[in-house]
N, CA and C atoms as a LAMMPS dump frame, in Angstrom:
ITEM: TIMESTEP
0
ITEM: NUMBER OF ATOMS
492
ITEM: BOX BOUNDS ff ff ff
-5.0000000000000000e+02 5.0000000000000000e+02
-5.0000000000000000e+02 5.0000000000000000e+02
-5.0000000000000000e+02 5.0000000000000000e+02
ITEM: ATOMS id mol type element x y z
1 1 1 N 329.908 334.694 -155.019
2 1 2 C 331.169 334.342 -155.599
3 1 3 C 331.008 333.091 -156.483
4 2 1 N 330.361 332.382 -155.754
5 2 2 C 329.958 331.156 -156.902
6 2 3 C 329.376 331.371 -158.019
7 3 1 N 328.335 332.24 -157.853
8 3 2 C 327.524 332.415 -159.216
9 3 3 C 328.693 332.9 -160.132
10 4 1 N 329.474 333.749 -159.433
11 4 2 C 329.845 334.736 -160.948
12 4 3 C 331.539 333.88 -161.567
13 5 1 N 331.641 332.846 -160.472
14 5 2 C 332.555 331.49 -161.109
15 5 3 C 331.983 330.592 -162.248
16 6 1 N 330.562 330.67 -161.595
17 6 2 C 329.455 329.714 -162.702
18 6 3 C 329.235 330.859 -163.88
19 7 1 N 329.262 332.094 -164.053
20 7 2 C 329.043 332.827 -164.949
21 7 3 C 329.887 333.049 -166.071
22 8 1 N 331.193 332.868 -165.586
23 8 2 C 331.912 332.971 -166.292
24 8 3 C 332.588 331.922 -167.07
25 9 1 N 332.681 330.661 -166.235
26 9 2 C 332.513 328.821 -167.643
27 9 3 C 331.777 329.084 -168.034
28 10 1 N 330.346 329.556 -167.828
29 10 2 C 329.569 329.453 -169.176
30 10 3 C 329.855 330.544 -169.939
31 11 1 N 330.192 331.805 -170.254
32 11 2 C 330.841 332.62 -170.778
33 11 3 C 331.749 331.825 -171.97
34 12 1 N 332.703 331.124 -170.773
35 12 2 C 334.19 330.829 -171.739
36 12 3 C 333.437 329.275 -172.875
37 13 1 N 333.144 328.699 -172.096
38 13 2 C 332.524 327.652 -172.546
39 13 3 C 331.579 328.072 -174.24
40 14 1 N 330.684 329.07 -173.849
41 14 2 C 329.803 329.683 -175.126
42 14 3 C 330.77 330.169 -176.077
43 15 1 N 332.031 330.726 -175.599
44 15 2 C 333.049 331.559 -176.649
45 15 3 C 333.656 330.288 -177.507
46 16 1 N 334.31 329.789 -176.132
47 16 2 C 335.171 328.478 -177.422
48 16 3 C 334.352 327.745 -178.216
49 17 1 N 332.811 327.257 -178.012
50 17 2 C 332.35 326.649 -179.454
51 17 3 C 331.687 327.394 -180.393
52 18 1 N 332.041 328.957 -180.334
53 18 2 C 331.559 329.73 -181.34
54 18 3 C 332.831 329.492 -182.056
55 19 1 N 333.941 329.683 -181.658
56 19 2 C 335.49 329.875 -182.508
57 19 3 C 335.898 328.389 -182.54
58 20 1 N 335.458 327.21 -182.315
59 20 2 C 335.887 326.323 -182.818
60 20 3 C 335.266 326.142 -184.39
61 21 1 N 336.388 325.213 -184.872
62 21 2 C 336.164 325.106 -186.368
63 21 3 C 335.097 323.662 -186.428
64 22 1 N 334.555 324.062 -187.217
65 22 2 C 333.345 322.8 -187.273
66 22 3 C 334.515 321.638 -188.413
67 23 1 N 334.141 320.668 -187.772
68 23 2 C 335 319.231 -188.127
69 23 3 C 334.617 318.415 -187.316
70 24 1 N 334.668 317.264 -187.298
71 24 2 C 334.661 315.835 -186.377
72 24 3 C 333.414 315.973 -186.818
73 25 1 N 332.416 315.176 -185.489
74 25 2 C 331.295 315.29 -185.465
75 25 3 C 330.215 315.664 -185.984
76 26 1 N 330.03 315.78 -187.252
77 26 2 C 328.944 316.337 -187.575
78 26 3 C 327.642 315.624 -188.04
79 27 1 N 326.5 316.024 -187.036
80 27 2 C 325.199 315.221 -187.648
81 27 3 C 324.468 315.68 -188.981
82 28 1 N 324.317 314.521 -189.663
83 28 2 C 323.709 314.652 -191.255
84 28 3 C 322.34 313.776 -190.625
85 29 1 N 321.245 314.615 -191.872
86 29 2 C 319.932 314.026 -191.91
87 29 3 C 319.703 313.038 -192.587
88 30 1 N 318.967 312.221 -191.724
89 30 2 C 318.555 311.063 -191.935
90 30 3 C 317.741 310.938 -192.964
91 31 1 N 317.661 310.312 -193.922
92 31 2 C 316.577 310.13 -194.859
93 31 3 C 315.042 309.121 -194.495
94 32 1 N 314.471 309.144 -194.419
95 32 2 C 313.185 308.216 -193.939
96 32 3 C 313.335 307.584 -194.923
97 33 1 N 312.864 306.31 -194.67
98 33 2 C 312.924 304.733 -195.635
99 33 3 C 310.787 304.886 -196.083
100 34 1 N 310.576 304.881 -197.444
101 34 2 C 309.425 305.44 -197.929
102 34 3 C 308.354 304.17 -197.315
103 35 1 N 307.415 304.634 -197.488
104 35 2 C 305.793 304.679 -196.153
105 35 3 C 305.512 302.755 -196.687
106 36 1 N 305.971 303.031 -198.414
107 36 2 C 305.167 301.223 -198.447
108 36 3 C 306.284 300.178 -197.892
109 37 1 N 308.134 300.326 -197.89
110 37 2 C 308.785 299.55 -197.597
111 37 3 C 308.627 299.244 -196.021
112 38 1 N 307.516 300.468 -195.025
113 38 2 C 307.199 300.146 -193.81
114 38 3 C 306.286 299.169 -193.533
115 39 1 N 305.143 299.404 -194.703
116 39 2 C 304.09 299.068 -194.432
117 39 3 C 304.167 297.362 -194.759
118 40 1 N 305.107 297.372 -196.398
119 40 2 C 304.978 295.827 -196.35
120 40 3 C 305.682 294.728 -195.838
121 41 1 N 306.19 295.616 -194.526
122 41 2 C 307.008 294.578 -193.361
123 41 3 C 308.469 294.637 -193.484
124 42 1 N 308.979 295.172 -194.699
125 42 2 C 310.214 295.051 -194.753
126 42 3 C 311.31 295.84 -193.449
127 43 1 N 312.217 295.031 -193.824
128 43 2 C 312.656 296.348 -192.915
129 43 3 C 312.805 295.913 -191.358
130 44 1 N 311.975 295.336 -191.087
131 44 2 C 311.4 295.037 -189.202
132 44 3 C 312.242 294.094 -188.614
133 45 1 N 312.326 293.204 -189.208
134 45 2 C 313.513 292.405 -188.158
135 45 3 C 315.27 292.294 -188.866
136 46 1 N 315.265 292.245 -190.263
137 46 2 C 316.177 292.402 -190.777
138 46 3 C 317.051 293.14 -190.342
139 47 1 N 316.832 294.337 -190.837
140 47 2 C 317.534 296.091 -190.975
141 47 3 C 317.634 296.622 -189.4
142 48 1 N 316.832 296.115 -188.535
143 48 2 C 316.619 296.973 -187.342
144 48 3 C 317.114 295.847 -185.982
145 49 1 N 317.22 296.448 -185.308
146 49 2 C 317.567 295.794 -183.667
147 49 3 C 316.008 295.235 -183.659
148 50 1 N 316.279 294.024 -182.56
149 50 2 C 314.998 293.421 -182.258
150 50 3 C 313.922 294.605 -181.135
151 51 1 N 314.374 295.395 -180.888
152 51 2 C 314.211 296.512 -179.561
153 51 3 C 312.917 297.527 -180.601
154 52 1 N 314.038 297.755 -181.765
155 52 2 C 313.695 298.709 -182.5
156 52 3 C 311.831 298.146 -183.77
157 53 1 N 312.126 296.645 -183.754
158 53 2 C 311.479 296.44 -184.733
159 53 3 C 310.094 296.503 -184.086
160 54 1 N 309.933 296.553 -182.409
161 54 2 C 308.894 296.556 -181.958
162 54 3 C 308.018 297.7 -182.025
163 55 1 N 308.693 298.925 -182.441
164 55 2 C 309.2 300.502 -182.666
165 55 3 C 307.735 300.532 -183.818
166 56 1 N 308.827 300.002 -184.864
167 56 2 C 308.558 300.625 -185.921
168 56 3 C 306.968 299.402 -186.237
169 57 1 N 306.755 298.181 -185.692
170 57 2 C 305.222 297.514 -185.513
171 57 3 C 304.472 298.795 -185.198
172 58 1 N 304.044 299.61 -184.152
173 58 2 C 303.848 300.802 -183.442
174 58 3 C 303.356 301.62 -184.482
175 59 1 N 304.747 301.801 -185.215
176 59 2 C 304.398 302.952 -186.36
177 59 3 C 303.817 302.712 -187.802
178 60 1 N 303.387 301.24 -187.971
179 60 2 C 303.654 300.835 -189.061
180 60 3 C 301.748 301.106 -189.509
181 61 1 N 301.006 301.863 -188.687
182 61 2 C 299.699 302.115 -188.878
183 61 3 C 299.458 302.734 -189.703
184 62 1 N 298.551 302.722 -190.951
185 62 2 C 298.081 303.702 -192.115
186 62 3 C 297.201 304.483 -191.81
187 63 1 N 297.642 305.44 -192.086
188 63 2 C 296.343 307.202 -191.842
189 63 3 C 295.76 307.422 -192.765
190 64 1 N 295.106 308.233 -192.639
191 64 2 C 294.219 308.731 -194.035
192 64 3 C 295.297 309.798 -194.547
193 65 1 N 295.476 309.764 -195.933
194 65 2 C 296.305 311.151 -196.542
195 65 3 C 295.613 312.013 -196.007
196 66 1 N 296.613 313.881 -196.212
197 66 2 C 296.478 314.778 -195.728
198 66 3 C 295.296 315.19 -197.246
199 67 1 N 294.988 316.114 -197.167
200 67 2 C 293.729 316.245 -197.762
201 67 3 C 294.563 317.286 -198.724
202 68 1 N 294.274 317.362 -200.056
203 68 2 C 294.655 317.884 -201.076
204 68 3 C 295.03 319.11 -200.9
205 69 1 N 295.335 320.448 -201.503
206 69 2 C 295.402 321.245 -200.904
207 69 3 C 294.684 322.498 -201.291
208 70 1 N 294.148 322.397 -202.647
209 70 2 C 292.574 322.701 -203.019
210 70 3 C 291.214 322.707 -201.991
211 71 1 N 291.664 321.677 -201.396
212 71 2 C 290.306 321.177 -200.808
213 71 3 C 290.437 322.152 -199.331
214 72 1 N 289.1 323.095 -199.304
215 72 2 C 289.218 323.603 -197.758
216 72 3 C 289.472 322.921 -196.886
217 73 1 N 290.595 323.312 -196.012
218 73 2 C 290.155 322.693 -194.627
219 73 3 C 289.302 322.953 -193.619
220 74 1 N 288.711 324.088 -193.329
221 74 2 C 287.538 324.504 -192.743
222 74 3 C 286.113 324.563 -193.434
223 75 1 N 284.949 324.454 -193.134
224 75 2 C 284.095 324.794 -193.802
225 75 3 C 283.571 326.012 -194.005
226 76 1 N 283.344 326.778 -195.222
227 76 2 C 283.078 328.128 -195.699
228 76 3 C 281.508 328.553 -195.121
229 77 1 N 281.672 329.557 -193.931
230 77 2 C 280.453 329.907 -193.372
231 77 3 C 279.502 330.829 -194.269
232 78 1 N 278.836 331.507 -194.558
233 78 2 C 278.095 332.451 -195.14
234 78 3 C 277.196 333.161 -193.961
235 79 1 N 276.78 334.382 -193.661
236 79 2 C 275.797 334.946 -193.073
237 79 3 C 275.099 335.8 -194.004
238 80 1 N 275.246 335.793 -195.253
239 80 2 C 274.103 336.359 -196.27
240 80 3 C 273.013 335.612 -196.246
241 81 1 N 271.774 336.553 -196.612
242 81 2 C 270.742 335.621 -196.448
243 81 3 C 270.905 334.633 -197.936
244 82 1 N 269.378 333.719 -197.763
245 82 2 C 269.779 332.979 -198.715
246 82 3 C 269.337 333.31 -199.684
247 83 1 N 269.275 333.231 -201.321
248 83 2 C 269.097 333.896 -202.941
249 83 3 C 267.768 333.645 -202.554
250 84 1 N 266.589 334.363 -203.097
251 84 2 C 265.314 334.011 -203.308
252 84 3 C 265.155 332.998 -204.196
253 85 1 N 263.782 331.761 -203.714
254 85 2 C 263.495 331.026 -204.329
255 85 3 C 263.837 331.346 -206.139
256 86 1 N 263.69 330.485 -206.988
257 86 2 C 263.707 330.763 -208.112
258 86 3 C 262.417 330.511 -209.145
259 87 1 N 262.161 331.168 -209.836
260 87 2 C 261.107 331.098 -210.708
261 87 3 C 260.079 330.191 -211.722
262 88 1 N 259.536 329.779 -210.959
263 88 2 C 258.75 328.165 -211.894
264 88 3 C 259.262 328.026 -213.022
265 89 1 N 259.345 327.217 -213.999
266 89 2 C 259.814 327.426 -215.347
267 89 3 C 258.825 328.068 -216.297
268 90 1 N 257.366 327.472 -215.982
269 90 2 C 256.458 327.813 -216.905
270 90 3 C 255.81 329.4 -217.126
271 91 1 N 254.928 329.729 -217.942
272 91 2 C 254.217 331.09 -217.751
273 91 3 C 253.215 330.635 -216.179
274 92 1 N 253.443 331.999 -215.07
275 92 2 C 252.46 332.193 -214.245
276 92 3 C 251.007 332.712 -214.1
277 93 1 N 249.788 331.516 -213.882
278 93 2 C 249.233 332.018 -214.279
279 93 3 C 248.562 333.138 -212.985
280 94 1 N 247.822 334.361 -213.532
281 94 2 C 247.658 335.253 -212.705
282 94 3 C 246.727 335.105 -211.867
283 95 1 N 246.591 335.387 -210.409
284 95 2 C 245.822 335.061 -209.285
285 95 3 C 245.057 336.268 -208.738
286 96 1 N 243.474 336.101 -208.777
287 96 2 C 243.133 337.027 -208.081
288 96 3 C 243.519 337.678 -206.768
289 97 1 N 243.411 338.992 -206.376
290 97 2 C 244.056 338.847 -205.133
291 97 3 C 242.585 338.88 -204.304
292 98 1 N 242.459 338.674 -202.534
293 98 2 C 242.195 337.798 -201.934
294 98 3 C 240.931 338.657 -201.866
295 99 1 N 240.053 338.202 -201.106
296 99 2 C 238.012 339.328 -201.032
297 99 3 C 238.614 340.035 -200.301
298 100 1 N 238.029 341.3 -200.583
299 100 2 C 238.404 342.481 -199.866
300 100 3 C 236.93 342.14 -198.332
301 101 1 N 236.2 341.776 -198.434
302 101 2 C 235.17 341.887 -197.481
303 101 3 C 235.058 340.569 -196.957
304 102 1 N 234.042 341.129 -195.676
305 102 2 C 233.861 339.839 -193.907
306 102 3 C 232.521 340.108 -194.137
307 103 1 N 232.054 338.508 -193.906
308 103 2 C 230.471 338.528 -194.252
309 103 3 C 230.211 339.321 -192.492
310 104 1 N 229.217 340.119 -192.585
311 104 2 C 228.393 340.522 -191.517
312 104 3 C 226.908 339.978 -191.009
313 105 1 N 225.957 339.498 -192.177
314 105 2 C 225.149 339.171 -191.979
315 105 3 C 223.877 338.87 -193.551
316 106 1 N 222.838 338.024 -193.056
317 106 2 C 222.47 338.21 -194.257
318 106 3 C 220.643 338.509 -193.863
319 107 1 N 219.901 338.432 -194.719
320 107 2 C 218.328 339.086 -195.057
321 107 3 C 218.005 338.411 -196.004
322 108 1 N 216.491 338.231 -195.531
323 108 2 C 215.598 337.393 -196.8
324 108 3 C 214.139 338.305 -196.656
325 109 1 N 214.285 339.419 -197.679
326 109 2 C 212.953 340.14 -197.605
327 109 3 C 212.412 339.522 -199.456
328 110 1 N 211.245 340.488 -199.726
329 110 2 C 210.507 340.268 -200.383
330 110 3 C 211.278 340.724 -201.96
331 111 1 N 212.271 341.165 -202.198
332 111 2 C 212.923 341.234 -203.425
333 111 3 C 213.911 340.262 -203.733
334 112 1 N 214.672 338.869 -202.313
335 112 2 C 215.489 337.93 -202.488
336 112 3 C 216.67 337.722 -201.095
337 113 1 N 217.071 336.647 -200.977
338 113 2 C 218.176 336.862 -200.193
339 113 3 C 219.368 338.207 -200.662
340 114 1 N 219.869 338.768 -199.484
341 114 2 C 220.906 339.679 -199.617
342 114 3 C 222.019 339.588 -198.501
343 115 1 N 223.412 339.457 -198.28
344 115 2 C 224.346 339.997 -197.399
345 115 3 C 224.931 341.459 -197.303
346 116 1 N 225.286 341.178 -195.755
347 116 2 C 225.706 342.502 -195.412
348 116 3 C 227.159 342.393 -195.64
349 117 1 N 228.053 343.051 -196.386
350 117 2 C 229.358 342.522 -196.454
351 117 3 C 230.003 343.958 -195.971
352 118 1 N 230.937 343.906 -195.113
353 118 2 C 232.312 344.884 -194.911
354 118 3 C 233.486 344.823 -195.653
355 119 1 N 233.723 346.084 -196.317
356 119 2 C 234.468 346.247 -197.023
357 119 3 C 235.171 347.023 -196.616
358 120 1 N 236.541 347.376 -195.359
359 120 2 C 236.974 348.689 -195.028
360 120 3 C 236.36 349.121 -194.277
361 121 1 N 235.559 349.651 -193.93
362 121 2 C 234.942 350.731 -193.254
363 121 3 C 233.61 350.865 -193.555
364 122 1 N 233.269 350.361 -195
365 122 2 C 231.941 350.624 -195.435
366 122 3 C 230.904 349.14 -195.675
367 123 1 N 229.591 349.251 -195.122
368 123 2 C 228.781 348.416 -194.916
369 123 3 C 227.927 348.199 -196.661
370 124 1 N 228.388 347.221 -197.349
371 124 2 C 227.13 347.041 -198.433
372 124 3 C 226.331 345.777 -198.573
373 125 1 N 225.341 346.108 -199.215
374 125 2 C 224.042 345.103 -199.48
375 125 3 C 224.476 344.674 -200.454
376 126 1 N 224.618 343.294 -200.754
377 126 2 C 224.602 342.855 -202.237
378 126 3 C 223.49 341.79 -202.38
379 127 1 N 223.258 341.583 -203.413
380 127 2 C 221.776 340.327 -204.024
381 127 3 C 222.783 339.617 -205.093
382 128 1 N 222.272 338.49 -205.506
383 128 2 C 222.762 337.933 -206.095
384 128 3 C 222.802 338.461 -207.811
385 129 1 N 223.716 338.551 -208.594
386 129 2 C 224.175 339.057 -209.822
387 129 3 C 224.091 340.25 -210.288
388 130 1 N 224.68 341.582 -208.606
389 130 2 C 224.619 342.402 -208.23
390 130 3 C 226.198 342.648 -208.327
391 131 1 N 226.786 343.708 -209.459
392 131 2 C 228.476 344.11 -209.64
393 131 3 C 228.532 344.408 -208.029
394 132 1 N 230.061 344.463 -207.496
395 132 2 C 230.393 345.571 -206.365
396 132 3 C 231.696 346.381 -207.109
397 133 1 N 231.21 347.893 -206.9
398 133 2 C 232.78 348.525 -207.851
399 133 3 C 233.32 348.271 -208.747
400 134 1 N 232.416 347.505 -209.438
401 134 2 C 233.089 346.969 -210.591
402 134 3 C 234.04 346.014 -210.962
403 135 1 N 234.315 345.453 -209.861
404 135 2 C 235.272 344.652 -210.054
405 135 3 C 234.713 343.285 -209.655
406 136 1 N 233.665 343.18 -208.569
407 136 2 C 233.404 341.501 -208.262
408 136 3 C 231.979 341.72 -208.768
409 137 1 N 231.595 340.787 -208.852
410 137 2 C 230.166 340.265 -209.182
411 137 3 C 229.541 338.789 -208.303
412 138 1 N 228.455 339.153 -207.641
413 138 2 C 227.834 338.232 -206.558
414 138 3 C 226.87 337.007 -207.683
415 139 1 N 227.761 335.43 -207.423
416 139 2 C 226.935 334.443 -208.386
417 139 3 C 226.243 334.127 -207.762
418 140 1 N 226.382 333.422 -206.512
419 140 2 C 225.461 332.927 -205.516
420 140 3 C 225.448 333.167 -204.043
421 141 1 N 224.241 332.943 -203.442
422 141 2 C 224.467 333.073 -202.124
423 141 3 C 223.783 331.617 -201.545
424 142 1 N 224.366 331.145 -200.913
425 142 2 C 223.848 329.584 -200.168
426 142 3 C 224.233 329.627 -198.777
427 143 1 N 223.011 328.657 -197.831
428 143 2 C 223.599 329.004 -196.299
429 143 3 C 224.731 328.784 -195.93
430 144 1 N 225.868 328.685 -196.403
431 144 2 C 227.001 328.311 -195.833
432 144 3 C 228.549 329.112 -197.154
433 145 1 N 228.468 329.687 -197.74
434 145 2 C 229.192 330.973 -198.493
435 145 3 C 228.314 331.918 -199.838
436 146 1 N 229.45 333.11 -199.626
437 146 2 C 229.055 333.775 -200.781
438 146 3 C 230.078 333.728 -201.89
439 147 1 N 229.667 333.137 -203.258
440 147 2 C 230.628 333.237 -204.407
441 147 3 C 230.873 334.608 -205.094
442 148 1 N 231.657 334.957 -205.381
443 148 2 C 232.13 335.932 -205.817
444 148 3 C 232.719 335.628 -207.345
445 149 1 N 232.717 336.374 -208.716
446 149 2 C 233.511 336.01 -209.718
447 149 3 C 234.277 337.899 -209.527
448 150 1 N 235.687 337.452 -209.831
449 150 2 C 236.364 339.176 -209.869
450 150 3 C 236.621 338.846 -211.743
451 151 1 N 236.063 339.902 -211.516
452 151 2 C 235.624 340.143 -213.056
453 151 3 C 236.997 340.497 -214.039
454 152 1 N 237.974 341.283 -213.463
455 152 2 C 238.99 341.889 -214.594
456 152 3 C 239.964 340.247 -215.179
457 153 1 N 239.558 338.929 -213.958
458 153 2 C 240.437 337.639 -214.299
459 153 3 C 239.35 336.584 -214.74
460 154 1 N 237.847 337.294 -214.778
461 154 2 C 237.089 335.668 -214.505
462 154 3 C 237.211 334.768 -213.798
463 155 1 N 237.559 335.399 -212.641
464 155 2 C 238.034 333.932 -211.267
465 155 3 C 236.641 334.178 -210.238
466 156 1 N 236.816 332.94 -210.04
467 156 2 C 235.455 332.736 -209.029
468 156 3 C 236.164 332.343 -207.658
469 157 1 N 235.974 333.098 -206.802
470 157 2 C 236.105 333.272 -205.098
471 157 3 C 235.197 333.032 -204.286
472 158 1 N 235.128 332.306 -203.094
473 158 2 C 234.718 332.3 -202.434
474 158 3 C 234.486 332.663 -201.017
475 159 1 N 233.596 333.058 -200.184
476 159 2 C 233.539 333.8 -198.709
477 159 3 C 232.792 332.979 -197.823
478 160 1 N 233.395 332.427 -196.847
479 160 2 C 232.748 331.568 -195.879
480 160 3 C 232.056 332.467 -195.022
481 161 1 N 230.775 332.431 -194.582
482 161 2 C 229.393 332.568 -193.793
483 161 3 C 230.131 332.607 -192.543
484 162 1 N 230.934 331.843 -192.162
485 162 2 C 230.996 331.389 -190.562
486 162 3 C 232.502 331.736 -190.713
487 163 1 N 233.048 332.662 -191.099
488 163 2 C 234.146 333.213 -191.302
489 163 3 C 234.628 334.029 -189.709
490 164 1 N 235.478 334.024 -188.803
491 164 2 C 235.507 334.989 -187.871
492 164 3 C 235.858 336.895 -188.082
């Protein structure tokens, strides 16, 4: 019985300030007093209650502006990879590509030193200023590498002896 006594003032209560006429009372917005007349003290004991001026000391702290609105506020992630390096400026010059062969071993008979070189699968003898396939040519052999020039660049290569 109580509740539906309490249900019904608030009922009547909600009706009459829908159908009352707006008059008397009415709150208007306040205008804010602008950020430098805070900042350069004005305002604080003059204009305000002594209660209040302690208030607005409180508030009277400078922030950093809000950040333009151009300017991201998050930072822009990417998961693409990244562009390939970019291209020297100058002409490149061209590089032999790397010895095809692993020294195996070498021989000193009665026609000169010779190595055993692996190439792939296949075992050859070379002597010194001896083509291979046409493409390398053997300059020297010394105890510790074999030089190679690849002939289609005129580049001279070298093959370490103690190579694994």
């Amino acid at each position: 019985m109580l509740l539906a006594v309490a249900l019904l003032a608030t009922l009547a209560a909600s009706w009459w300030a829908v159908n009352e006429e707006s008059g008397g009372d009415v709150v208007q917005p306040v205008e804010r007093a602008p950020r430098s007349r805070l900042a350069s003290g004005q305002g604080k004991s003059g204009d305000a209650p002594a209660s209040t001026a302690g208030n607005l000391a409180r508030l009277d702290v400078v922030r950093a502006p809000w950040p333009e609105l151009g300017d991201p506020l998050a930072r822009i992630v990417s998961f693409a990879p990244p562009p390939p390096p970019s291209a020297p400026a100058g002409p490149v010059e061209p590089q032999a590509p790397p010895l095809p062969f692993r020294y195996v071993g070498a021989i000193d008979d009665a026609q000169g030193k010779a190595v055993f070189l692996l190439e792939g699968a296949q075992v050859r003898v070379a002597r010194q200023g001896e083509e291979i396939a046409g493409r390398y040519r053997v300059e020297r052999i010394t105890p510790s590498a074999v030089e190679f020039t690849y002939l289609p660049l005129k580049k001279i290569q070298t093959l370490n002896r103690q190579n694994p």
